[in-house]
C-alpha positions as CSV (number, residue, x, y, z in Angstrom):
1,X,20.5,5.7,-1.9
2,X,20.8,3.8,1.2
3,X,20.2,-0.1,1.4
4,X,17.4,0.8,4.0
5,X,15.2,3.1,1.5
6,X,15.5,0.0,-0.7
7,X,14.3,-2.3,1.8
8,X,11.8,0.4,2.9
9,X,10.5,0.2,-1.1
10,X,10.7,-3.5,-1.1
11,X,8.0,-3.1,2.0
12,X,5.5,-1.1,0.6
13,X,5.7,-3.2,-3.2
14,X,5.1,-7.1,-1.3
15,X,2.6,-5.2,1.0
16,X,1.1,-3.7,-1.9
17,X,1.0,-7.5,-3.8
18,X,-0.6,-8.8,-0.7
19,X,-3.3,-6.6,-0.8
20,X,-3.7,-7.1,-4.3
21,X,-3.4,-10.9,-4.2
22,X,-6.3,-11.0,-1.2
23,X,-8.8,-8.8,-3.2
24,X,-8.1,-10.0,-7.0
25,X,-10.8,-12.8,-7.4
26,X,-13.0,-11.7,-4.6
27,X,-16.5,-10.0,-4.8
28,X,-17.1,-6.7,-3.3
29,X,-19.6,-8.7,-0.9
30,X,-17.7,-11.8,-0.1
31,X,-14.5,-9.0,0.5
32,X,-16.9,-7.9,3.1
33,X,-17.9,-10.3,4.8
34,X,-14.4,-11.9,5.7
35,X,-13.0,-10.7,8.8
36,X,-9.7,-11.9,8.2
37,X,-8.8,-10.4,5.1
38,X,-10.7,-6.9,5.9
39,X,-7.7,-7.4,8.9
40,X,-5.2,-8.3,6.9
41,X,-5.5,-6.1,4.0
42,X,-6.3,-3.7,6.8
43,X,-2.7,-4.5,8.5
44,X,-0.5,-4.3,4.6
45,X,-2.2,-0.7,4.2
46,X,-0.8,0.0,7.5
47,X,2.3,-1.5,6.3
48,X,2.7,0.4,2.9
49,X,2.0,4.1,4.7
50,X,4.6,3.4,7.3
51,X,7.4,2.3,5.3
52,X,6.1,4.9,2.5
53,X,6.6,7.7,5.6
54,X,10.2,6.9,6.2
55,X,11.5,7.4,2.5
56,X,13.3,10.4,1.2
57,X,11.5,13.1,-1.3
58,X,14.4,12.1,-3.6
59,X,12.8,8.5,-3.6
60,X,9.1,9.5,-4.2
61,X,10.1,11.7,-6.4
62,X,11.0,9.1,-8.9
63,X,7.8,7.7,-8.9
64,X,5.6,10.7,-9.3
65,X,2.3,9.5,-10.3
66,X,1.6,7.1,-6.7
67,X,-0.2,9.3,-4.0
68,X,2.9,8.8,-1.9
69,X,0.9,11.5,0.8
70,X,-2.4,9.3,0.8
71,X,-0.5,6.3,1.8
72,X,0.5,8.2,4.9
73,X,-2.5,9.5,5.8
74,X,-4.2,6.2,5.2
75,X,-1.7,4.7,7.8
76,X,-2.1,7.8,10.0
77,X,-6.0,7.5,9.5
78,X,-5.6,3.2,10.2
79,X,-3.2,3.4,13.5
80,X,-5.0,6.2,15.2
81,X,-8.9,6.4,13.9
82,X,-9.2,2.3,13.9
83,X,-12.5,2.7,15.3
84,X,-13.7,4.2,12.3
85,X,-12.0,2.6,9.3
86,X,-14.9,1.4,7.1
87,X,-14.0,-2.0,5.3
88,X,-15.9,-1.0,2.0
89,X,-13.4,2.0,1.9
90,X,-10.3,-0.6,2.6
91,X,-12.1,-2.2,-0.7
92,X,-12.6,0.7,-2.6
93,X,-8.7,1.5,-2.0
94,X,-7.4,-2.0,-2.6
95,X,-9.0,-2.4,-5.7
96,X,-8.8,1.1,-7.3
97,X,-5.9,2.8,-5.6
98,X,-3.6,0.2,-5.0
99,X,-4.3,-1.6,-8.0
100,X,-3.6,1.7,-10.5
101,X,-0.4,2.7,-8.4
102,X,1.4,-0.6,-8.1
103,X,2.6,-0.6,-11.9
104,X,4.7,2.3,-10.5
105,X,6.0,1.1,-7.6
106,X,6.9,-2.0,-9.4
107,X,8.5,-0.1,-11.8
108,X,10.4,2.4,-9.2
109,X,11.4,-0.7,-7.5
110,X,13.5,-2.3,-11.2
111,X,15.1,0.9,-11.2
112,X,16.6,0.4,-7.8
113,X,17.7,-2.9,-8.7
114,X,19.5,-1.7,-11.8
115,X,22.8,-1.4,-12.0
């Protein structure tokens, strides 16, 4: 493995803590009605699908249970249907999808770091 698919990892895991560290606390409603974190969860989603495109089967492979493919096509979805993106779907993935699959990339992550 190449130092650049573990910085590429290291992306989408802080991205992925972001997200989760700007939704943990918050209300469905209050999520909602703050511009600035709808943009910059928006932006670490973004984030998390790009890096997540430029790793190598052999990486995602290790951590099989994270929707590696939904991470793309969220980031696909965010940089060319922008218009469209909905912020109580940036919720609902922040909270449920990001939230169950973290665990696993933190985990994928401590097995890069090992010796």
């Amino acid at each position: 493995m190449s130092r650049r698919d573990e910085l590429l990892v290291a992306d989408v895991l802080d991205a992925m803590r972001a997200v989760q560290r700007w939704t943990v606390g918050q209300t469905r409603e209050a999520f909602l009605a703050d511009e600035m974190r709808i943009s910059a969860v928006e932006w670490q989603m973004l984030v998390m699908g790009e890096a997540t495109k430029h790793l190598p089967e052999s990486i995602l492979a290790r951590a099989p249970t994270v929707d590696w493919r939904g991470l793309i096509r969220l980031r696909d979805f965010l940089a060319h249907g922008y218009a469209s993106v909905a912020p109580s779907e940036l919720w609902q993935i922040a909270t449920e999808e990001v939230a169950r699959d973290l665990p696993a990339v933190e985990a994928l992550w401590m097995s890069l770091e090992a010796p």
